[in-house]
C-alpha positions as CSV (number, residue, x, y, z in Angstrom):
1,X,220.8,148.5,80.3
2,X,222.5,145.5,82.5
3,X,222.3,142.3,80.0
4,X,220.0,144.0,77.4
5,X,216.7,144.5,79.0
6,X,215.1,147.2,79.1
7,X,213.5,149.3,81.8
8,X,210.0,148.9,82.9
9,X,207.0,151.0,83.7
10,X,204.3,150.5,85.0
11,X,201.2,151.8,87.5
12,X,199.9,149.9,90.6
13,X,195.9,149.9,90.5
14,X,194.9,148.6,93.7
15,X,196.9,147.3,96.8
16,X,196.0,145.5,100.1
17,X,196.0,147.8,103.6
18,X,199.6,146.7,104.4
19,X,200.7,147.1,101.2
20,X,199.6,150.3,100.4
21,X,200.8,151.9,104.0
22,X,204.4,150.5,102.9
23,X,204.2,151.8,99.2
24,X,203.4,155.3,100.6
25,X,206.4,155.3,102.7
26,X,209.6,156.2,101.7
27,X,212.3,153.5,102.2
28,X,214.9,150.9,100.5
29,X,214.2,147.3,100.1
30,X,215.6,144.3,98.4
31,X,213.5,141.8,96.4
32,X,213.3,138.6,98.7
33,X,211.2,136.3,96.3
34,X,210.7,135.7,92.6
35,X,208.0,134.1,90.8
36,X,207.1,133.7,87.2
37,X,203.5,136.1,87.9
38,X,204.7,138.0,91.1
39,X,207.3,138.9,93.6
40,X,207.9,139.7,97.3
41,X,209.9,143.0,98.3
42,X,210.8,143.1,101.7
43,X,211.2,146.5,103.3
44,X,212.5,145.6,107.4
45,X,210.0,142.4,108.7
46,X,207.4,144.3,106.2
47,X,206.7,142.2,102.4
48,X,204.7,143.5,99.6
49,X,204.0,141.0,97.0
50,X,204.0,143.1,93.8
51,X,202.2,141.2,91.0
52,X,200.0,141.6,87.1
53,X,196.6,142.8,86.6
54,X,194.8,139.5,87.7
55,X,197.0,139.0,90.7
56,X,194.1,138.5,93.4
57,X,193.9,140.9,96.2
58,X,195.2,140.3,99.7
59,X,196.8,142.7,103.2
60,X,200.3,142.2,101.1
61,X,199.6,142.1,97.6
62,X,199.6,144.9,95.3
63,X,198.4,144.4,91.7
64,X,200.2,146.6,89.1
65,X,199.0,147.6,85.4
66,X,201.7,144.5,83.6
67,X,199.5,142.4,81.6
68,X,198.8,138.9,83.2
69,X,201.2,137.6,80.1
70,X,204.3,139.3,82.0
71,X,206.8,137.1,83.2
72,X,208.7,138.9,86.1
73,X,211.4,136.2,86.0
74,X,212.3,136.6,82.2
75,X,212.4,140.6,83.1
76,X,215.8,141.1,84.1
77,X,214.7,141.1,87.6
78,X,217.2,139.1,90.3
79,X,216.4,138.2,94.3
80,X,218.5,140.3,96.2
81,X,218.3,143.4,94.1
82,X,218.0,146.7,95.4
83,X,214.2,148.3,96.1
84,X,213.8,152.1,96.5
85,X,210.6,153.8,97.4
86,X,210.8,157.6,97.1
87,X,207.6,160.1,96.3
88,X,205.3,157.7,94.9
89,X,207.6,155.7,92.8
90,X,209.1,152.2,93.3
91,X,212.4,151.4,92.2
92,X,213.4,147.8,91.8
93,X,217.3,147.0,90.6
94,X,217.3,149.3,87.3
95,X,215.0,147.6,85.4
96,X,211.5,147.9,86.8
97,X,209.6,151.2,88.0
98,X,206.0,151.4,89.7
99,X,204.0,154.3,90.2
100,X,201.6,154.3,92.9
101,X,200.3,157.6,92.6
102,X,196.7,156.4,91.9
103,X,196.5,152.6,93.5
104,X,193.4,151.8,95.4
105,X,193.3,150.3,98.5
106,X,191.8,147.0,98.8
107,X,190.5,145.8,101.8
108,X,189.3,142.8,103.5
109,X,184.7,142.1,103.4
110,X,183.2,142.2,106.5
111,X,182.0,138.7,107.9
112,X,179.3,137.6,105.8
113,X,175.9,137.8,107.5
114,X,172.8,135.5,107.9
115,X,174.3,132.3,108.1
116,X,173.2,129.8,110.2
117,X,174.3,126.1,111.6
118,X,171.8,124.5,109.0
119,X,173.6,126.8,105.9
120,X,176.8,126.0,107.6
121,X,175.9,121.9,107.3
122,X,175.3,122.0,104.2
123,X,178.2,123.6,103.0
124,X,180.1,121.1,104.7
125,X,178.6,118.2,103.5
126,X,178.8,120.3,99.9
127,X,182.7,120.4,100.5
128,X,183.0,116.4,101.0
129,X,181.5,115.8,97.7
130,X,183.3,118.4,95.5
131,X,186.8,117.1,97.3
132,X,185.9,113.6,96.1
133,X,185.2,115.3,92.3
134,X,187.7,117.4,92.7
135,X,190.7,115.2,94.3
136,X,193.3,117.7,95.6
137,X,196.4,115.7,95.3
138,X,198.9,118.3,97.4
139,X,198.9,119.4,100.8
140,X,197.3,118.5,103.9
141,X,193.8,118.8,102.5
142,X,193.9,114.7,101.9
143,X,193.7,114.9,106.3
144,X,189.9,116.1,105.5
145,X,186.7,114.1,105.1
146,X,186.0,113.4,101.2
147,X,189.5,114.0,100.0
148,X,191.7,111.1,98.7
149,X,194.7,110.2,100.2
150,X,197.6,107.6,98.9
151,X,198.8,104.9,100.9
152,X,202.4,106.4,102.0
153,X,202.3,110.5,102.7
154,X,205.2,111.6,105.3
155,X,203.4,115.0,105.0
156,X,200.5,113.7,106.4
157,X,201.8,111.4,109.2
158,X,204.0,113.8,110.5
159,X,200.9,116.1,110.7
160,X,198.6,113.5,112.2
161,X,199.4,114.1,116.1
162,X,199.7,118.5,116.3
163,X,196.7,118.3,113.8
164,X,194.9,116.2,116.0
165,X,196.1,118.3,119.2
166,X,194.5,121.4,117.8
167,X,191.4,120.6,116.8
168,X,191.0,118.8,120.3
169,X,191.8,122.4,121.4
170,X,189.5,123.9,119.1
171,X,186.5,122.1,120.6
172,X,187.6,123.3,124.3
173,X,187.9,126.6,123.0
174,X,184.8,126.8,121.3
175,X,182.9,125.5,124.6
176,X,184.2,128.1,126.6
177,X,186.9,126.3,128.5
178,X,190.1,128.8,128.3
179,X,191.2,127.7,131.5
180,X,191.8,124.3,130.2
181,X,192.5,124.9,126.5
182,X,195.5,127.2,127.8
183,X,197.9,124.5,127.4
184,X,196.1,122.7,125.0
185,X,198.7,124.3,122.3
186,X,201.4,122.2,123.2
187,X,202.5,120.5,120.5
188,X,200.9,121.8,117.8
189,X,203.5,124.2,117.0
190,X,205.2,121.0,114.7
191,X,202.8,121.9,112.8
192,X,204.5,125.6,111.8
193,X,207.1,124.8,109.3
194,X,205.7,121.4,108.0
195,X,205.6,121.1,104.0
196,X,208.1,122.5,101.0
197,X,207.6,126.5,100.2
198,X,207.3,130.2,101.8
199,X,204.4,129.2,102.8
200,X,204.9,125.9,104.1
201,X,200.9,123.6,104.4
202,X,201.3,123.6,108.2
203,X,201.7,127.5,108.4
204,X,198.6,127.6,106.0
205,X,196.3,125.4,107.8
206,X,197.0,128.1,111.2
207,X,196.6,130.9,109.5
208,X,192.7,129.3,108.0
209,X,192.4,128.7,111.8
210,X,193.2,132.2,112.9
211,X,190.7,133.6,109.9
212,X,188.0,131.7,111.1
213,X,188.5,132.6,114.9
214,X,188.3,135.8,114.2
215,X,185.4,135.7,111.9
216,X,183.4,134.1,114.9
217,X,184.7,136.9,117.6
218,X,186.6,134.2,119.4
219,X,189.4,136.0,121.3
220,X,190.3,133.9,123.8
221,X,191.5,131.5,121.0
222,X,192.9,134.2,119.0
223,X,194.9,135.5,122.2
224,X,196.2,132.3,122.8
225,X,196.9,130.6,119.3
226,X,199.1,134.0,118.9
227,X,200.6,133.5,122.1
228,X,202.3,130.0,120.4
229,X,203.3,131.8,117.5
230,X,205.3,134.3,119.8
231,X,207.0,131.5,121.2
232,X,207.5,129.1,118.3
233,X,207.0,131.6,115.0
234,X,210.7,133.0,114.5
235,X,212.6,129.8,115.1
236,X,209.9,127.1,113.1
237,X,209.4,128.7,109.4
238,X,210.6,131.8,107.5
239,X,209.8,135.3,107.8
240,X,207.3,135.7,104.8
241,X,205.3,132.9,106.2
242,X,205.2,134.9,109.3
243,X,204.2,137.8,107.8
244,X,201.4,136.3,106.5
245,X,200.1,134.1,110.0
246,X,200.7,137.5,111.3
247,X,197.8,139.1,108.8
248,X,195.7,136.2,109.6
249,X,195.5,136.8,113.2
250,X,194.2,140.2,112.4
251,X,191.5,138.0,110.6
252,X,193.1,139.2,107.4
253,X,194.1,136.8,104.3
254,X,193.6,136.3,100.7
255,X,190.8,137.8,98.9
256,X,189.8,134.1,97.6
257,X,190.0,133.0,101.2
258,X,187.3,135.5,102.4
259,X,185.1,134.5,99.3
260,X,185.3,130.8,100.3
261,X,184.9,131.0,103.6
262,X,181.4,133.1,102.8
263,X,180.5,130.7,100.5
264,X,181.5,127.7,103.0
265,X,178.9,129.0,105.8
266,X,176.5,129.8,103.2
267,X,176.3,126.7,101.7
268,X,175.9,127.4,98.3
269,X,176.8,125.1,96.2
270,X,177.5,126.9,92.9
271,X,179.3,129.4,95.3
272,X,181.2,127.4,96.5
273,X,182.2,125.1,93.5
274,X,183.5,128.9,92.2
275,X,185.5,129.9,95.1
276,X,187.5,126.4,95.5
277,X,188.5,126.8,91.9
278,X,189.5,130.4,93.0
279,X,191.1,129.2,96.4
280,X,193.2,126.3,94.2
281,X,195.2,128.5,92.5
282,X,196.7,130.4,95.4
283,X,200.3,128.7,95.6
284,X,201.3,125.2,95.4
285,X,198.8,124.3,97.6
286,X,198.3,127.5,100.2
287,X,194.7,127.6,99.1
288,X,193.8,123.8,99.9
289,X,196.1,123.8,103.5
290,X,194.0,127.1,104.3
291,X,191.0,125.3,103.5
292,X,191.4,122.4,106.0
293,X,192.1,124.9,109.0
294,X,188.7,127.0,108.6
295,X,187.1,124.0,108.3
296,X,188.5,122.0,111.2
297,X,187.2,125.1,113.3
298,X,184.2,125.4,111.9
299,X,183.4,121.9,112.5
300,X,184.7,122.7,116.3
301,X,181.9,125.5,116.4
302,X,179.3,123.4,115.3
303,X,180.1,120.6,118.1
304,X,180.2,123.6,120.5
305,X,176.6,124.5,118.9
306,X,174.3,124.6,121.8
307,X,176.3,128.2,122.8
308,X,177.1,129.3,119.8
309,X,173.7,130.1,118.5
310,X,171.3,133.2,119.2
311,X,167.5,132.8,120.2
312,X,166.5,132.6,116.7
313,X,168.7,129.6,115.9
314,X,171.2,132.1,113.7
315,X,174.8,131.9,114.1
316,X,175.5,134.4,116.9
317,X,177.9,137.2,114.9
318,X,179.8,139.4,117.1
319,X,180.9,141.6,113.8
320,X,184.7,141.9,112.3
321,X,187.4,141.7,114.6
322,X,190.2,141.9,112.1
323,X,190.4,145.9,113.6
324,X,194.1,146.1,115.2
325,X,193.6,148.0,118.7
326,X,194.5,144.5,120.3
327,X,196.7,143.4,118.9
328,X,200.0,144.9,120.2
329,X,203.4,143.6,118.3
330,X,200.8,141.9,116.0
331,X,200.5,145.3,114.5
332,X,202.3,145.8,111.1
333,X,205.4,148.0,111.9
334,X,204.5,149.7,108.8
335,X,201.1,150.7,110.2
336,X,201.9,151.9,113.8
């Protein structure tokens, strides 16, 4: 074997919908990114992020049976080597084979039901006081209510106008004004690319934007925040990070992300104290930056409130929207 190491094998369990419509495919690949606990294959504009047992689920991650003590970069493994998918079996370099025979698909919870503005309040109010226990120290969380924030960030100021641009948008949106939030937009693609990473905190706090929208059945906002990305996606931040804002405006994202934005609108306390913990591991800071877009729309929502609620007072649910019929090259290729 190249260098001493030895090949590999192991099962994938369970994979998100994207993931597991490209692992069923035949194809070649190459690996794009590598990680200590996971890494990206990229098969055309398609990624599957292949990781251990206790990866969390997401639309591109596929968890395989490798113990959560496996170390993919210590493996032998190198970006850029080849990836073969043929009857059921993934190839990576010559080191590393996954059988998919028997993974599971994962996929994303509906909305959660019987929230209300009052539950949503309080979970707000319940997020300022664990971001002042918790003080996230990375991303562009510190631009929320609560959260700490040092005297000199560049992050921060360079976010301060787009961020304030979109949720000025936000609130048109959410009071029905389409006409006038069309070219609301404008300028807040500087937020796409901004921060270090894949993933970079600007991309992040879109795609928690793009979640929430479709959580509430907003589709004028969804139609037009991807109508920026079509224009400003390809030549602002990388493909991966694309592939993901692309999942999220099918209302699709990590399964931590679902779990904290249920327990967000909820406003449970313990449940939510359990899902930021959850939420703060995903990437360097992914989890946080997703964080302050769904709550910079929720907040919108709740200043739209008046005709966003139903007779009874509940928060008016027009049911999951993450379904692809609309969303024409917003469809995975590997899905069509």
């Amino acid at each position: 074997m190249p260098n001493g190491f030895r090949t590999r094998y192991f099962s994938v369990e369970k994979a998100g919908p994207i993931a597991y419509e490209c692992m069923k495919r035949c194809g070649e690949g190459v690996l794009a990114a590598l990680f200590k606990s996971s890494f990206y294959v990229r098969f055309g504009q398609n990624f599957v992020c292949i990781g251990t047992s206790a990866m969390g689920m997401g639309p591109l991650n596929a968890a395989s049976s490798a113990t959560e003590k496996m170390d993919w970069q210590a493996s032998g493994l190198h970006r850029g080597d080849p990836v073969y998918i043929y009857d059921g079996v993934i190839r990576v370099g010559h080191l590393l084979c996954l059988d998919t025979s028997y993974a599971l698909c994962w996929q994303p919870p509906p909305p959660p039901e019987g929230w209300t503005r009052h539950t949503l309040s309080a979970g707000l109010a319940n997020l300022n006081c664990l971001l002042r226990e918790l003080e996230p120290q990375e991303g562009l969380v510190r631009l929320l209510p609560g959260a700490l924030r040092s005297v000199i960030e560049p992050e921060l100021d360079l976010a301060a106008i787009p961020y304030a641009r979109l949720q000025q948008w936000l609130k048109k949106i959410m009071r029905g004004e389409g006409a006038v939030a069309e070219g609301g937009l404008a300028g807040v693609e500087y937020l796409l690319g901004l921060g270090p990473g894949l993933t970079p905190s600007g991309d992040d706090l879109i795609a928690g934007v793009l979640v929430v929208l479709n959580m509430l059945g907003n589709k004028q906002g969804v139609v037009q925040m991807r109508h920026m990305l079509d224009q400003h996606l390809d030549k602002r931040t990388g493909p991966l990070s694309a592939a993901h804002l692309e999942m999220a405006a099918l209302g699709m994202a990590a399964e931590a992300v679902h779990e904290a934005l249920a327990a967000l609108v909820c406003g449970t306390l313990s449940g939510q104290r359990e899902t930021l913990a959850s939420l703060s591991r995903i990437g360097h800071s992914s989890g946080w930056d997703v964080l302050v877009g769904m709550v910079i729309t929720l907040n919108a929502w709740l200043d739209a409130e008046p005709l966003n609620l139903s007779r009874s007072g509940t928060a008016a649910m027009p049911g999951n929207s993450w379904g692809r019929k609309d969303c024409t090259r917003w469809v995975n290729p590997a899905i069509r």
